[in-house]
C-alpha positions in Angstrom: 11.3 -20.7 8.8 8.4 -18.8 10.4 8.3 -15.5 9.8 5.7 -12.7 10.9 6.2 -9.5 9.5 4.7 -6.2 10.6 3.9 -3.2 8.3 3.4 -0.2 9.9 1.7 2.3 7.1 0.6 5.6 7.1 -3.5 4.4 6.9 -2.9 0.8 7.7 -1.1 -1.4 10.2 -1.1 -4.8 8.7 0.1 -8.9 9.6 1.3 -11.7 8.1 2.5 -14.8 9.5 4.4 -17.2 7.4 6.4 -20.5 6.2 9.6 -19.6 4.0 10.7 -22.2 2.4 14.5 -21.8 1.4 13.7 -21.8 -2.2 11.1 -19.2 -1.2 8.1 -20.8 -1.8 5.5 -18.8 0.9 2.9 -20.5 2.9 0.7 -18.1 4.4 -0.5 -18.6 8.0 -2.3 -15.2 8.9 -3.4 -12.0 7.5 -4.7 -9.2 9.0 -5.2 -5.8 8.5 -6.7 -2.9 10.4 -7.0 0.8 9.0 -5.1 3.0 12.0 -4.4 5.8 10.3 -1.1 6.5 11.6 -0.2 9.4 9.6 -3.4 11.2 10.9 -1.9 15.2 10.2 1.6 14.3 9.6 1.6 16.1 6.7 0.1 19.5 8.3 2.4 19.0 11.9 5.3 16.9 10.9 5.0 14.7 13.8 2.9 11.2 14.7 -0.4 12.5 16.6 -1.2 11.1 19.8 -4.5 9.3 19.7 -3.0 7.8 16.1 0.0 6.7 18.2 -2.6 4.9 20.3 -4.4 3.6 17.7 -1.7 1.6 16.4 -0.1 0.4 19.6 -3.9 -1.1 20.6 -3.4 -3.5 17.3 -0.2 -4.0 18.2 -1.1 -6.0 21.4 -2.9 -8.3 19.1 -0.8 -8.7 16.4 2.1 -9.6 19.2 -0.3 -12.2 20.7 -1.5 -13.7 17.3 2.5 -13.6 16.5 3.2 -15.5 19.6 0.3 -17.8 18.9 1.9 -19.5 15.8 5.1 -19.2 17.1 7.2 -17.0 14.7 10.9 -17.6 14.7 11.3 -14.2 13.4 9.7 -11.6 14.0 10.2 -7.9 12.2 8.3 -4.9 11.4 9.1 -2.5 8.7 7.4 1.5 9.3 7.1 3.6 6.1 6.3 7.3 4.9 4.4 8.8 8.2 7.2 7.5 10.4 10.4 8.6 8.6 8.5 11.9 7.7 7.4 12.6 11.4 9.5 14.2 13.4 8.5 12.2 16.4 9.1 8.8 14.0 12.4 7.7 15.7 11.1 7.9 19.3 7.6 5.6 17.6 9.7 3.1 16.1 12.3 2.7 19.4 9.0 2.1 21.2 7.7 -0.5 19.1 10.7 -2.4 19.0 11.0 -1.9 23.0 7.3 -3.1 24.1 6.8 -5.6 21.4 10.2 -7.3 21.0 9.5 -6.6 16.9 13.2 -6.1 14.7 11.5 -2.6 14.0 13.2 -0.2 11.4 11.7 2.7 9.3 12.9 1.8 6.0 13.7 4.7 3.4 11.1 4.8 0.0 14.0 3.3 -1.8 14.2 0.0 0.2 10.0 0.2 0.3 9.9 0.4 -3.2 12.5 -2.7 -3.5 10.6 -5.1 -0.9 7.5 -4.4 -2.8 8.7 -5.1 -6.3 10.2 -9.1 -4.6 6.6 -9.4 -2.8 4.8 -8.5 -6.1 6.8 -10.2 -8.6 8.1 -13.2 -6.7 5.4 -15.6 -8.3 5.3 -14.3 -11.5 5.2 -17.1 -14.6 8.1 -16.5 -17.0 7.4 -15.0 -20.3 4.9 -12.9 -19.0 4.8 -9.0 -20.2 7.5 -7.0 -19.4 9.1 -4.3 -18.3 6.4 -4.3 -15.1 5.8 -1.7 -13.2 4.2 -2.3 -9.7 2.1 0.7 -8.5 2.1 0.8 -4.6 -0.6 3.8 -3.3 -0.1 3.8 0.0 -1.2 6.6 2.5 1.9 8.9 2.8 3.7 7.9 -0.6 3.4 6.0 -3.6 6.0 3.9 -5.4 6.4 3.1 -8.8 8.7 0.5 -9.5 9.6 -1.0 -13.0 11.3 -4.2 -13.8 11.5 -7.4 -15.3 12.5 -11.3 -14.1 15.9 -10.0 -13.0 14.7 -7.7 -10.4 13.8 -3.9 -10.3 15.5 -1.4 -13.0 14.3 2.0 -11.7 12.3 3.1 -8.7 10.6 6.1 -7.6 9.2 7.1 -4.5 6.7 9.7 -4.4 5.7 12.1 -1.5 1.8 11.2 -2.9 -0.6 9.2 -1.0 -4.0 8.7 0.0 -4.0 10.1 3.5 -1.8 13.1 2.2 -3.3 14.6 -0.8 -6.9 13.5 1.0 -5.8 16.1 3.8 -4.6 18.2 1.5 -7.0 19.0 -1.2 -10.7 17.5 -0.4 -12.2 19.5 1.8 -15.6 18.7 1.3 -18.3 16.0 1.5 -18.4 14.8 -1.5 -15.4 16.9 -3.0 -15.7 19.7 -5.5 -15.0 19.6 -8.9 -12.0 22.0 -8.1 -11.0 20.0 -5.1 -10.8 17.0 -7.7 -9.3 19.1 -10.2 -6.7 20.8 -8.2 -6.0 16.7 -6.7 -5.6 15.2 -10.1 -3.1 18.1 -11.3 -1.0 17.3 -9.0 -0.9 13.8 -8.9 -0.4 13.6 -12.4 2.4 16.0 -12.0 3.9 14.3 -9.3 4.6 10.8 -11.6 5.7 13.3 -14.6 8.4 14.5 -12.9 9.1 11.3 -10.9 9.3 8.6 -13.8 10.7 9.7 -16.7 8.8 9.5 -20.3 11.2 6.8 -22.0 10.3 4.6 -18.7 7.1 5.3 -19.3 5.8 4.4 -22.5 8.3 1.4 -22.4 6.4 -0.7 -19.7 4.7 -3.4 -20.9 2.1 -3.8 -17.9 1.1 -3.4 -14.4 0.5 -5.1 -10.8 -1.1 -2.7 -8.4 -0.7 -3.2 -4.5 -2.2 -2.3 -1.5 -5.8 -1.3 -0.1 -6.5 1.0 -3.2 -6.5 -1.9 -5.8 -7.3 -4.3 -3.6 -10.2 -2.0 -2.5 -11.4 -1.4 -6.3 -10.8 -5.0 -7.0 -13.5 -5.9 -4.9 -16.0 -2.7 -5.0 -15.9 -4.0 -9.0 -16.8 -7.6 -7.9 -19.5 -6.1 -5.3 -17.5 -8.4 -3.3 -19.2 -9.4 0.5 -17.8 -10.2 2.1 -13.9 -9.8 0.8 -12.4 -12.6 -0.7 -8.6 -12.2 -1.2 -8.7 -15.2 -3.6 -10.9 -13.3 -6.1 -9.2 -10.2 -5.7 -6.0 -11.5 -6.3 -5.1 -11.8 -9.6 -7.9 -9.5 -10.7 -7.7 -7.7 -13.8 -9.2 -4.2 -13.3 -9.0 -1.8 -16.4 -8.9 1.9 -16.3 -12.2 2.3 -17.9 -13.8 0.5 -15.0 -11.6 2.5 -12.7 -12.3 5.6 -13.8 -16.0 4.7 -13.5 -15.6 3.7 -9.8 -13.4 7.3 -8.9 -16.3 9.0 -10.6 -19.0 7.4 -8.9 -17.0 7.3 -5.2 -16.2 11.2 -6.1 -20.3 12.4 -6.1 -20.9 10.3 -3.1 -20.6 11.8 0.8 -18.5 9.6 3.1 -21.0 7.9 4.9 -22.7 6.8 1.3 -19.0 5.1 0.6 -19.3 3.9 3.6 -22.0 1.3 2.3 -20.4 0.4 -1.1 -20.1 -3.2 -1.3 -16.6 -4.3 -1.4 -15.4 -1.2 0.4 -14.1 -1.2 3.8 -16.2 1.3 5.8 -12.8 2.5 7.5 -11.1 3.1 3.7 -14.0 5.6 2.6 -12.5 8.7 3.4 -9.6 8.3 1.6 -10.4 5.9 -1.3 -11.1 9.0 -3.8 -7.5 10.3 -3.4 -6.6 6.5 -3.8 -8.7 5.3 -7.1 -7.5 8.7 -8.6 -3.9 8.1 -8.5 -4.1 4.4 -9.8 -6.0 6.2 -13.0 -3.9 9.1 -13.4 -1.0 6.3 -13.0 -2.3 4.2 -15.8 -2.9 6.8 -18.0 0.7 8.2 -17.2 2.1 4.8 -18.4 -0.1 4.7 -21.5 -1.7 1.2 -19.6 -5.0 -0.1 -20.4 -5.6 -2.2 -17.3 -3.3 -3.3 -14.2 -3.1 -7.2 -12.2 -4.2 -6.3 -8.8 -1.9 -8.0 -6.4 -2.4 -9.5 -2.8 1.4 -9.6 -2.7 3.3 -6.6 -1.7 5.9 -5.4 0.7 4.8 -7.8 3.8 6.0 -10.9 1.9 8.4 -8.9 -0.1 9.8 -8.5 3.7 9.2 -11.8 4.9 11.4 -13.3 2.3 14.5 -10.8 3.3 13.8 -11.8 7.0 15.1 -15.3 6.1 18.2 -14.0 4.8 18.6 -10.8 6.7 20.3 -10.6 10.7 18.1 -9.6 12.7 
């Protein structure tokens, strides 16, 4: 069956298009993804800003038309933290579903965190390390989500994300060693109290999703352009992570800007991002983490076979 499936993040709006095959093999079609910032101040107003709002319905037109281009049997679209945390987020996802025929729902973190640990692990060879846990930074939340072969055995879903604790704590260009400081206490907090110690220090090893890894992947690569082939699969350590936060951190924006392998459009926020896939790596007592083109968008794409619409 051809799927497309939409995800509609709090710093991303993103595409895939699709064969399922009913054992679940996945032959991708198309993949795009555009920085939108939806959850532009969601977490100062409680509510979807306008111009964001707009932002996101402009790539919307062209995802419909690319969906309708490859002719997609199914079409749905699954809205994340900034939605279901905006107060406005009902009346956004009615309107999506209304002007571009999507199956649109704002899924909980719970369900996120589930669709993201099938997209990550769905390929994974047997006998390789495990408990996993699959680190998904995203811009309003972050889940951490451990498991093994048969499926996902605890799940947490943070209120921690790139956008959020961005808006929240660095203030200036580049950020202050205080700003940093006052950042990395609570994102370390935040996993403390969210994954418990035993869960911890019994994972085996990691897969990180999303634009963060993806991001550091191929800043670590000097990558230009991007090549999801090489960053998939990638194996990023925390040294070399912790090299990259510290040399993003004593940049200004526009100097990230013109990092190879970073998207200009993911410089203000990729500080805030390579900062909680160290402090989550340290928190799990892990050396190094898989970075992972797969995430919730196929994790999604293999429910839509199976799911009504």
């Amino acid at each position: 069956m051809r799927v497309a499936v939409v995800d509609l993040g709090t710093n991303s709006t993103r595409l895939l298009v699709a064969d399922v095959g009913p054992g679940g093999s996945i032959a991708e079609l198309d993949r795009r993804t555009t920085v939108t910032r939806l959850g532009q101040g969601v977490d100062a107003t409680g509510a979807l800003a306008p111009e964001a709002v707009d932002r996101v319905l402009a790539v919307l037109r062209d995802y419909r038309r690319a969906i309708d281009e490859h002719g997609a049997e199914r079409t749905v679209a699954v809205l994340t933290s900034a939605v279901r945390d905006a107060s406005n987020g009902g009346a956004f996802t009615e309107r999506v579903r209304r002007e571009f025929g999507l199956d649109a729902r704002t899924i909980g973190g719970d369900e996120e965190a589930r669709l993201t640990f099938l997209g990550a692990t769905a390929e994974r060879p047997v006998g390789a390390p495990a408990p996993v846990v699959v680190i998904d930074i995203g811009g309003g939340s972050t889940e951490y989500v451990v498991g093994d072969a048969s499926g996902p055995h605890f799940h947490a879903s943070t209120q921690s994300g790139t956008v959020r604790q961005t808006e929240r704590h660095l203030h200036s260009d580049p950020p202050t060693a205080e700003e940093l400081a006052n950042l990395r206490r609570e994102v370390r907090s935040i996993i403390e109290h969210a994954v418990p110690a035993q869960t911890r220090s019994r994972t085996r090893a990691a897969i990180a999703v999303a634009g963060t890894p993806t991001s550091l992947a191929a800043i670590d690569q000097k990558l230009e352009p991007y090549d999801p082939d090489r960053v998939h699969g990638y194996v990023l350590t925390r040294e070399r992570a912790e090299m990259h936060l510290d040399a993003l951190a004593r940049m200004t924006n526009d100097e990230r800007r013109a990092v190879p392998g970073l998207h200009p459009a993911r410089a203000p926020t990729i500080v805030a991002g390579a900062l909680h896939l160290v402090e989550a790596l340290d928190a799990f007592c892990l050396d190094f983490t898989e970075v992972s083109e797969h995430d919730i968008l196929r994790g999604a794409a293999l429910e839509a076979v199976h799911r009504r619409s």
